[in-house]
C-alpha positions in Angstrom: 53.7 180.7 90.7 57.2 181.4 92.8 60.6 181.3 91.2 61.2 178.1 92.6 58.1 176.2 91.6 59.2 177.4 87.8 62.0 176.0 88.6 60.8 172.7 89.6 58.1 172.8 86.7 61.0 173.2 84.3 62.8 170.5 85.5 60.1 168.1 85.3 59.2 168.9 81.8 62.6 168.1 80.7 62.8 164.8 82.6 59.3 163.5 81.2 58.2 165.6 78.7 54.8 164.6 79.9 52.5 165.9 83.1 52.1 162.5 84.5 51.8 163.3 88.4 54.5 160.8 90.1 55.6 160.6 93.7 59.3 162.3 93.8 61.6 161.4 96.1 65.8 162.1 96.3 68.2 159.8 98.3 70.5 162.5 99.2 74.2 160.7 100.1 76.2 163.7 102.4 79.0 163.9 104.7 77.3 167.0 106.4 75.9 166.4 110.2 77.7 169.2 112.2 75.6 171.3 113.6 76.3 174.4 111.1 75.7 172.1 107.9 72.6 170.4 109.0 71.0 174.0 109.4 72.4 174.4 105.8 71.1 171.7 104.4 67.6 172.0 105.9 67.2 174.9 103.5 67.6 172.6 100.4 65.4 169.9 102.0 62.9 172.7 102.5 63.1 173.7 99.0 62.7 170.6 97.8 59.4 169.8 99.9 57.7 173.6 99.1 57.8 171.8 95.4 56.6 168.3 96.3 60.4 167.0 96.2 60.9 164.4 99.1 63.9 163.4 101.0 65.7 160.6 102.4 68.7 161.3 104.4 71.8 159.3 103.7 74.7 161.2 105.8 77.4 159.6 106.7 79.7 161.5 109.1 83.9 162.2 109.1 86.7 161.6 107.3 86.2 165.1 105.2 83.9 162.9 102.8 86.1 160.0 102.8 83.8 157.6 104.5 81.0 158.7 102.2 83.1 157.6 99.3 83.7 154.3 100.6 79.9 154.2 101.1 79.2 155.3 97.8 81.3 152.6 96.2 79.4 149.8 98.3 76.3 151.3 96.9 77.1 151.5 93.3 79.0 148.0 93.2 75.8 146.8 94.2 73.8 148.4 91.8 71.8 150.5 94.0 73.7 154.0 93.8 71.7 156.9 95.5 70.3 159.6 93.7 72.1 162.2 94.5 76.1 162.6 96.1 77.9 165.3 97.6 81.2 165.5 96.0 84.3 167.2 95.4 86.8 167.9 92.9 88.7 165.1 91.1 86.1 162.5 92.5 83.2 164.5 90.5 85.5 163.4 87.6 86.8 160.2 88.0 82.9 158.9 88.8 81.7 160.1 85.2 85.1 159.2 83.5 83.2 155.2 84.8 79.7 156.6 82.9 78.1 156.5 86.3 77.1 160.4 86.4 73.6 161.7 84.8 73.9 164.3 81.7 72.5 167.8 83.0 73.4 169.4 79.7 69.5 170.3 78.8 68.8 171.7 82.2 72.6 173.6 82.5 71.5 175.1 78.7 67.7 176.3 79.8 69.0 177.8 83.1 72.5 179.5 81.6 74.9 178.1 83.5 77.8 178.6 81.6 77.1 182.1 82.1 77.2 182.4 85.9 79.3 179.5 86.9 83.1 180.4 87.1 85.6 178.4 84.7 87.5 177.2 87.6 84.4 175.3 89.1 83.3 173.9 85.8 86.6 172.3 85.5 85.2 169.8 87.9 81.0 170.3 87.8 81.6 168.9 83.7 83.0 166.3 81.9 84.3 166.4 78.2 81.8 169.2 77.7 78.8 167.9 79.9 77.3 169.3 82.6 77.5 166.2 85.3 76.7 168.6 88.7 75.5 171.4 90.1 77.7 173.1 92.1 76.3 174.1 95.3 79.2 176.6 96.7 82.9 177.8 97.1 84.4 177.3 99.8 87.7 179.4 100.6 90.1 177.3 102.7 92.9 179.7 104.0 91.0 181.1 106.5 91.6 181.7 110.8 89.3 182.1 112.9 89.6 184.2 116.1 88.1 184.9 119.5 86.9 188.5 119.6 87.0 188.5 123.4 90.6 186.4 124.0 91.7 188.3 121.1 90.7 191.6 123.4 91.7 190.2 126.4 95.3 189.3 125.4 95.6 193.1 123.8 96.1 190.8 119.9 95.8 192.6 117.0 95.1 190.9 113.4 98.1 189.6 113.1 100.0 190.7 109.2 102.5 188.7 108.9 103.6 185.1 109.2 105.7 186.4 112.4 102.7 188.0 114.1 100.7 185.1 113.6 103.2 183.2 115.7 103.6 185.7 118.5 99.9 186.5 118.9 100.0 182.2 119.6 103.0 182.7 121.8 101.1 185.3 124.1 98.0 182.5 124.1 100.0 180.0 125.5 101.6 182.2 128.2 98.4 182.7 129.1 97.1 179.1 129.7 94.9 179.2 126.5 95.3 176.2 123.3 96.6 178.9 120.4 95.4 177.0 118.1 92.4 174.5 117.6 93.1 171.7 115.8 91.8 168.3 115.3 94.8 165.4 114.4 92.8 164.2 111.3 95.1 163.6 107.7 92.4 165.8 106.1 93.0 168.4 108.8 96.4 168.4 109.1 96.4 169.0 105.2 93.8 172.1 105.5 96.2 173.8 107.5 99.4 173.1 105.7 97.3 174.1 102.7 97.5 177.7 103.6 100.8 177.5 105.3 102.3 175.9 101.8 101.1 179.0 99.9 102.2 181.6 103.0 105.3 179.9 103.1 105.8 179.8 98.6 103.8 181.6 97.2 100.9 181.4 94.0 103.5 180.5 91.6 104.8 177.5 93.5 101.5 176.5 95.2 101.0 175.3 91.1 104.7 174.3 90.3 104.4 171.9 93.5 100.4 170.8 93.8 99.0 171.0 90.2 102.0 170.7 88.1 103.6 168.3 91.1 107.3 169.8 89.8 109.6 167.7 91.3 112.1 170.4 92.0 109.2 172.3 93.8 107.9 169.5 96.1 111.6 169.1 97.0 112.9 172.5 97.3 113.1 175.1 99.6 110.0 176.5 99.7 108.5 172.9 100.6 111.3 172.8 103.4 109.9 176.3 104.6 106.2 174.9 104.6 106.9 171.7 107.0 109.2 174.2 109.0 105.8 176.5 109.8 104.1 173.1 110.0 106.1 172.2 112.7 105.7 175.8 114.8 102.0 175.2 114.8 102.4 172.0 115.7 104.3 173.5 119.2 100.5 175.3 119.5 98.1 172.7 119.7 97.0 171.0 122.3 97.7 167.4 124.2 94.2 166.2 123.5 94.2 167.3 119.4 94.6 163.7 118.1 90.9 162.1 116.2 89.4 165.5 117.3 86.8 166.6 114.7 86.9 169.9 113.1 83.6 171.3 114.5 84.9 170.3 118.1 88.2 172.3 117.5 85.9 174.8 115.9 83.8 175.0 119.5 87.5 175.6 121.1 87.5 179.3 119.9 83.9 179.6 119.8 83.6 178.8 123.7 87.3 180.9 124.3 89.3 177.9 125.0 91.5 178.5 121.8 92.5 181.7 120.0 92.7 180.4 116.4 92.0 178.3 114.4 92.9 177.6 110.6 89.9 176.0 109.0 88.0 176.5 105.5 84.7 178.8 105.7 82.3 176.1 106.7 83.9 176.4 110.0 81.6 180.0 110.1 78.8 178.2 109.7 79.4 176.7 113.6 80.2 180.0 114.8 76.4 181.4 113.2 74.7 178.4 114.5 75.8 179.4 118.0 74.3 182.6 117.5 77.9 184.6 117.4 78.2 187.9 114.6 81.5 188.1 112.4 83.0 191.0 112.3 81.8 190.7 116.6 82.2 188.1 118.5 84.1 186.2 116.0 87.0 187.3 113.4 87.6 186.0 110.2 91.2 186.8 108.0 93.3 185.0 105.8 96.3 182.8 107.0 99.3 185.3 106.9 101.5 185.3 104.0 98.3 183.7 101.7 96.6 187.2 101.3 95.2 187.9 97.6 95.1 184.4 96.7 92.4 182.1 97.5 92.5 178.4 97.8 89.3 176.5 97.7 87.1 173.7 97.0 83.4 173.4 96.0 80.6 170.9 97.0 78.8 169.9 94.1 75.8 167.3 94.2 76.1 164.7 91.2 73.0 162.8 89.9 74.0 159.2 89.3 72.2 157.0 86.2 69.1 155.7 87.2 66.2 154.1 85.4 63.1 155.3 87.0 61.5 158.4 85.4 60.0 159.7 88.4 63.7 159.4 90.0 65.4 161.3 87.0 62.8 164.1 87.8 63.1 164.5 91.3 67.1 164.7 90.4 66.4 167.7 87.7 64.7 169.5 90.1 66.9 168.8 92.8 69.9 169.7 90.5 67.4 173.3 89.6 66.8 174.1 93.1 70.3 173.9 94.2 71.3 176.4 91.2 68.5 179.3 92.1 69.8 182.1 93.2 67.3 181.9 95.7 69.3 178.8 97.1 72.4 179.9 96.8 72.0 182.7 98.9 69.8 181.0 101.7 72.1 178.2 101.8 75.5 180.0 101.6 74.3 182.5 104.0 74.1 179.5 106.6 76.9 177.4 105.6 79.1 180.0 105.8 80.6 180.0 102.2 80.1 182.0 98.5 77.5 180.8 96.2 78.8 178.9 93.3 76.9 181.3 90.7 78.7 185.2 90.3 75.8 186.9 89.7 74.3 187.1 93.5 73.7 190.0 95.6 76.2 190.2 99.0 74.4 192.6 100.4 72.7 189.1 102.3 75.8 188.2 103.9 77.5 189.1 107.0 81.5 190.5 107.3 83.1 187.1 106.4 80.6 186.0 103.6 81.4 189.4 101.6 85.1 189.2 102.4 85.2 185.6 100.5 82.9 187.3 97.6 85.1 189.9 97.0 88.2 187.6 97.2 87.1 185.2 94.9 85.9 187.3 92.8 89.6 189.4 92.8 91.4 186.1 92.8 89.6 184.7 89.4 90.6 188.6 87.9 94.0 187.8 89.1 95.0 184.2 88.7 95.1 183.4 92.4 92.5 181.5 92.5 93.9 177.3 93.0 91.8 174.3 93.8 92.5 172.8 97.3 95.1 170.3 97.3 93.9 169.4 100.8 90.0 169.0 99.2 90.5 167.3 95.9 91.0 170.1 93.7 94.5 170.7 92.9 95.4 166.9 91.9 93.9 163.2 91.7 92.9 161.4 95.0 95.9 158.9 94.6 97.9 161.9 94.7 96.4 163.7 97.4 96.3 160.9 99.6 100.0 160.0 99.3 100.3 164.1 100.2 98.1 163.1 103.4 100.3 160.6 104.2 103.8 162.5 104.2 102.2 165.7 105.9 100.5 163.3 108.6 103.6 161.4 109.2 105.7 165.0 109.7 103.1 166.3 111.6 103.4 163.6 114.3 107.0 163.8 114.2 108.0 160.9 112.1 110.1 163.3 110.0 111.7 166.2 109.9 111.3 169.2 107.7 114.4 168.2 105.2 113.1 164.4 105.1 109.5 165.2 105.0 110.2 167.5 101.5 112.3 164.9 100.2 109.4 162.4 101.0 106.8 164.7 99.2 108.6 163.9 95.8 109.3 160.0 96.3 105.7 159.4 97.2 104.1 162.0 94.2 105.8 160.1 92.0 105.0 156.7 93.3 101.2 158.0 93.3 101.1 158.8 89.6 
């Protein structure tokens, strides 16, 4: 018997308690269809079928998981909610804070979880003490990425500071190459300024201004500083960046028509599925000024209530396979980010995948580890999106630096 099939075995004994043979089937409800996520999928809906676990797809592309949401709630107000959802953060919550969410507590207790998942990811995968999903990765967000060959070719360095950053861009652009990849998307334009935010402030006023939402901090200086940055590497993009999608602005640097761009790991996951090394043909280093902290989110699949017992078993073993470390190594290896559970072997993963390892694991040590405001994990989705809004409208020019701060605080506290 393989590790997984114990897996799947022990799942189905807690779901029924019986042998009964039943057909087993997930409705899987996902925002991933790029190229790089669909080959990191596949290896769960692999893993599902080697143990007799069927599939049927539900994706439901852009808006960072936004659309799927809206999907989601269509579903559920109807009374037909899928069986399983890819979520994030503060929506993880707010879904079993309703009761909609399935108890994983006897499957978390017989596989350990509490033992290899990190406190800062169980802050979202539970709820008053239950296990409600099983996270699937950790995605680091302050992240470039970087043409080997322009890089070369333009005589760039890894740039070490905030000011090298903006002349290695400055040399691009001389040269008749986009600086910097971007797609004009409110989630993406919060991605980057993510990073910049903490570059531009620091770890101790990335929390006084995103998870405490201080007042004084999404006002002050430091918030002035951010949208200043924000509106350099706005100077970098190109005419065309407006609706772009990330993967699109990802195939900018892969195909050398842009030098950078700042995107979370999952962006690697492009780069590998075009057959490019890290470390080779394509570079990987933290935004400047954000080194030794790591920002991040984590997908996490959540089982919804449903009646059906052979349902509730395909969902155990569903939720088992995406928590063995076989899984967690085949499907992080593809997508591009670190495997939820800290007990795994890097020696599996290329430059970029141990670099996030051994970030995360310094930044939980540390205290500089912080939930993505830009992905749900820093502050409720009211609050995030009225965040969207302001850095959208400043992005675009609507306001400038000074307003755009000042705007931060009105429409926080409007949002809470």
């Amino acid at each position: 018997m393989t590790m997984m099939r114990k897996f799947y075995t022990g799942a189905a004994v807690l779901a029924l308690g019986t042998s009964a043979a039943v057909a087993q089937e997930v409705e899987v409800l996902h925002w991933w269809t790029s190229g790089g996520e669909a080959a990191a999928l596949n290896v769960l809906r692999e893993d599902l079928a080697g143990g007799g676990v069927g599939w049927t797809d539900m994706p439901v592309a852009g808006g960072g998981g936004s659309d799927a949401m809206t999907v989601l709630r269509a579903r559920v107000t109807a009374g037909d909610p899928p069986t399983a959802v890819q979520m994030l953060g503060f929506a993880i919550q707010n879904w079993a804070e309703e009761g909609a969410l399935a108890d994983l507590n006897a499957l978390a207790e017989e596989q350990n979880w509490n033992e290899v998942v990190p406190e800062a990811l169980q802050r979202f995968s539970t709820y008053e003490g239950n296990w409600v999903a099983a996270p699937v990765n950790v995605h680091s967000t302050n992240w470039v990425w970087a043409n080997t060959a322009l890089m070369e070719e333009l005589g760039i360095e890894q740039p070490e500071t905030w000011e090298d950053f903006v002349a290695a861009m400055e040399t691009a652009q001389e040269a008749g190459y986009t600086p910097l990849a971007h797609g004009g998307q409110a989630w993406q334009d919060a991605t980057i300024f993510d990073s910049v935010a903490m570059g531009a402030g620091g770890p101790e006023f990335y929390q006084a201004a995103f998870v405490d939402l201080d007042p004084e901090a999404l006002g002050g200086a430091e918030m002035v500083e951010a949208f200043n940055r924000m509106e350099t590497l706005r100077g970098f993009v190109d005419d065309n960046f407006s609706g772009r999608d990330w993967n699109l602005a990802t195939a900018m640097v892969i195909n050398g028509e842009a030098l950078f761009q700042i995107m979370g790991d999952w962006a690697k996951g492009e780069f590998v599925n075009a057959g490019l090394t890290a470390g080779e043909e394509f570079q990987c280093f933290r935004v400047p000024g954000s080194e030794g902290t790591v920002t991040f989110n984590s997908d996490q699949f959540a089982m919804f209530n449903v009646e059906d017992e052979s349902d509730q078993e395909s969902q155990l073993a569903m939720a088992s396979a995406v928590m063995s470390p076989e899984f967690q190594i085949a499907f992080n290896v593809v997508k591009g980010s670190a495997p939820a559970r800290t007990d795994i072997d890097p020696s599996a993963f290329d430059a970029c995948g141990q670099a996030a390892m051994a970030d995360l694991a310094a930044a939980g040590e540390n205290g500089t580890l912080f939930g993505s405001m830009a992905h749900g994990h820093a502050n409720p989705p009211s609050v995030q999106n009225a965040m969207y809004d302001v850095i959208t409208a400043h992005f675009n020019g609507e306001y400038d630096a000074e307003t755009a701060a000042a705007e931060m605080v009105t429409a926080v506290e409007l949002a809470q």
